[in-house]
Legacy VTK file of the C-alpha trace (Angstrom):
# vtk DataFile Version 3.0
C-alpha trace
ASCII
DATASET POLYDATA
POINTS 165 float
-7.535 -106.569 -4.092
-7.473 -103.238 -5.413
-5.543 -102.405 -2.240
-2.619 -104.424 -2.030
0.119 -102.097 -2.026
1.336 -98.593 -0.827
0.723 -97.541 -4.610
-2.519 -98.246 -4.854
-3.589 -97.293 -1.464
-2.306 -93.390 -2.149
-4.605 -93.852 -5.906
-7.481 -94.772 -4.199
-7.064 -92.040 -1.366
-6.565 -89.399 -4.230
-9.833 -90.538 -5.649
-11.896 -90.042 -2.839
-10.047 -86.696 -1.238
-10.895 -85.317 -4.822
-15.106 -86.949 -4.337
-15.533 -86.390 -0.477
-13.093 -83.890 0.502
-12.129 -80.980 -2.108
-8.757 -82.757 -2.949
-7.155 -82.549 -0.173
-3.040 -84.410 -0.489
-1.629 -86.197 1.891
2.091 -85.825 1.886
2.163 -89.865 2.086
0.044 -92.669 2.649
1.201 -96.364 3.542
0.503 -99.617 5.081
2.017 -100.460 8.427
2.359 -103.467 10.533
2.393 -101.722 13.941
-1.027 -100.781 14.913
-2.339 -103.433 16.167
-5.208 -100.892 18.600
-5.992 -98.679 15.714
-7.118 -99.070 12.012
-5.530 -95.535 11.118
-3.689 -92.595 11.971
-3.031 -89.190 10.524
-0.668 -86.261 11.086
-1.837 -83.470 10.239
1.724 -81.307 10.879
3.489 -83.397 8.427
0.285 -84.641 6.684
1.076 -88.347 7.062
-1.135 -91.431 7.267
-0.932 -94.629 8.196
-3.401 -97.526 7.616
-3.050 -100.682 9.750
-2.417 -103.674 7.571
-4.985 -105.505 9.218
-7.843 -103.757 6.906
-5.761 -105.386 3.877
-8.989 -108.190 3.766
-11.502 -105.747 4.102
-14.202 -104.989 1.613
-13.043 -102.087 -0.962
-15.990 -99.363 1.195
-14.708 -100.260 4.526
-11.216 -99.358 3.659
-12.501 -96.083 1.924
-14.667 -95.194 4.769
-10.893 -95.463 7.064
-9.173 -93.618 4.605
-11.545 -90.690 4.258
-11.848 -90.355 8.309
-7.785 -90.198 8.385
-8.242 -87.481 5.471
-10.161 -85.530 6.600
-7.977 -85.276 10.030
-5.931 -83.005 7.512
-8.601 -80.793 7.401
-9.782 -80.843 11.080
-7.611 -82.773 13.113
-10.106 -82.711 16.092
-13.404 -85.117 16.050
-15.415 -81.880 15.845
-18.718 -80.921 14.671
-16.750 -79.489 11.320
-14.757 -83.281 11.341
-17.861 -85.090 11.529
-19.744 -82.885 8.613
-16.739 -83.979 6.365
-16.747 -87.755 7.364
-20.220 -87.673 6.933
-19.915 -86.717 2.958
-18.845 -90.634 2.504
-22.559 -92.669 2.661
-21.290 -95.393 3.988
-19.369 -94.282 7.261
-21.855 -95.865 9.461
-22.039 -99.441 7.868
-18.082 -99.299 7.603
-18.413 -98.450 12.008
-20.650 -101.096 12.083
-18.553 -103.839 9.764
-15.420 -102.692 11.792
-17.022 -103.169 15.359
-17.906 -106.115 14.042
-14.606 -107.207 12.998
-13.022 -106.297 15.771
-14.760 -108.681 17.663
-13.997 -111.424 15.106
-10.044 -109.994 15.051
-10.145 -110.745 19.373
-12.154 -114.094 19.353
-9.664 -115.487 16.284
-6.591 -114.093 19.550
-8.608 -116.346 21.665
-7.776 -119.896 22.945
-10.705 -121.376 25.063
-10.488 -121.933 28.568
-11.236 -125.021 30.129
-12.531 -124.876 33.582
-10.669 -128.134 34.746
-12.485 -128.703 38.022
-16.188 -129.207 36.103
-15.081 -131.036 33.047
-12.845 -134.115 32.541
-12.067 -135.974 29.269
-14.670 -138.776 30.124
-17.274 -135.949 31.263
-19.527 -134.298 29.027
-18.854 -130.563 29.293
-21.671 -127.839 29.267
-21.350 -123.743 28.819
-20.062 -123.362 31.789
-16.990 -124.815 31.073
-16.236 -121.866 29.127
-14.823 -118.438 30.524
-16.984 -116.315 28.547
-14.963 -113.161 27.056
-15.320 -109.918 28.253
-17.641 -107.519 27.017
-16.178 -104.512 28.943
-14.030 -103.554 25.442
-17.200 -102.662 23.557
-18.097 -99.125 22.931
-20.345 -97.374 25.929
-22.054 -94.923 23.187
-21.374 -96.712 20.170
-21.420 -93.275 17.858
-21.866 -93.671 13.184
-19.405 -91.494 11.772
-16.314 -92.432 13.778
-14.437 -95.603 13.378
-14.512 -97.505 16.408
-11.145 -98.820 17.352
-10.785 -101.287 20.355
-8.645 -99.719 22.731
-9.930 -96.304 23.789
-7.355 -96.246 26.590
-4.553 -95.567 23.862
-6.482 -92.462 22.570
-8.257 -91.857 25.848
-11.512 -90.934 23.315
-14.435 -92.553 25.366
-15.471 -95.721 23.470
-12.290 -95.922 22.567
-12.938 -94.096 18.417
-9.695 -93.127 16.522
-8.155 -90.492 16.564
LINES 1 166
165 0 1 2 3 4 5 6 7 8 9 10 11 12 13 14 15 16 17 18 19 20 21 22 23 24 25 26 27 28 29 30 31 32 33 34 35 36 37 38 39 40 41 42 43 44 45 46 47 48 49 50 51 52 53 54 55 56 57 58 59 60 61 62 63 64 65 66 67 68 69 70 71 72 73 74 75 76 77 78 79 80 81 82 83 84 85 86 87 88 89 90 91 92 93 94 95 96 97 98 99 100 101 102 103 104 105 106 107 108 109 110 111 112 113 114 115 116 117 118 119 120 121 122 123 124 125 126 127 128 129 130 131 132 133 134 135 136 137 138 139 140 141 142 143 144 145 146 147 148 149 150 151 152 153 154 155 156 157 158 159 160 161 162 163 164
């Protein structure tokens, strides 16, 4: 993949700050294996961004839609009216919200071991959908909104819906 490495990922960053967003430089750009509740962050003091490694097997636009959101936090850092006119210069911000909401849900039911409900289903019984604890659906987005990627955990960021920061 184009975006293997910390190299490649600060190329392809270049190349879109200088379609999207008038060239704007961050001072560095790399993968991380620590946010594990957020596909991206940016500094804008220091100019610094960080891309969770868990968009590594994304497609090439998803991963460009992430990395212009985190640039253009150098620009505006707040999710403003001004942020969102810049994020919305990529076309494909709002497939890449809906691919990642998507993939978020894949990311949590891949974390997930089923749960057998013991009392209603033995090894010599056959077992129906009730067996199942069914997942909660309380972690999807109340106001779902295109142009901000949506990342799992609101109560880190304390953004309703739980959208990066």
């Amino acid at each position: 993949m184009h975006h293997s490495d910390d190299q490649a990922l600060e190329e392809r960053s270049e190349q879109l700050a200088d379609r999207y967003l008038d060239g704007v430089r961050a001072t560095s750009i790399r993968w991380v294996g620590n946010q594990r509740k957020r596909w991206g962050s940016c500094n804008p003091g220091t100019g610094q961004i960080r891309i969770s490694d868990r968009l590594r097997p994304v497609p090439s636009w998803v991963l460009d839609a992430v990395l212009v959101h985190e640039l253009a936090h150098l620009v505006e850092a707040s999710h403003s009216r001004r942020f969102r006119a810049l994020t919305s210069r990529y076309p494909r911000m709002a497939e890449a919200d809906t691919f990642l909401h998507g993939y978020t849900i894949g990311l949590e039911a891949a974390d997930r071991v089923p749960s057998w409900n013991q009392e209603s289903c033995s090894d010599e019984d056959s077992c129906d959908e009730a067996a199942f604890e069914q997942p909660d659906d309380s972690s999807l987005p109340a106001g779902f909104e295109p142009g901000r990627l949506f990342d799992p955990s609101g109560l880190e960021t304390g953004q309703p819906g739980g959208f990066m920061r």
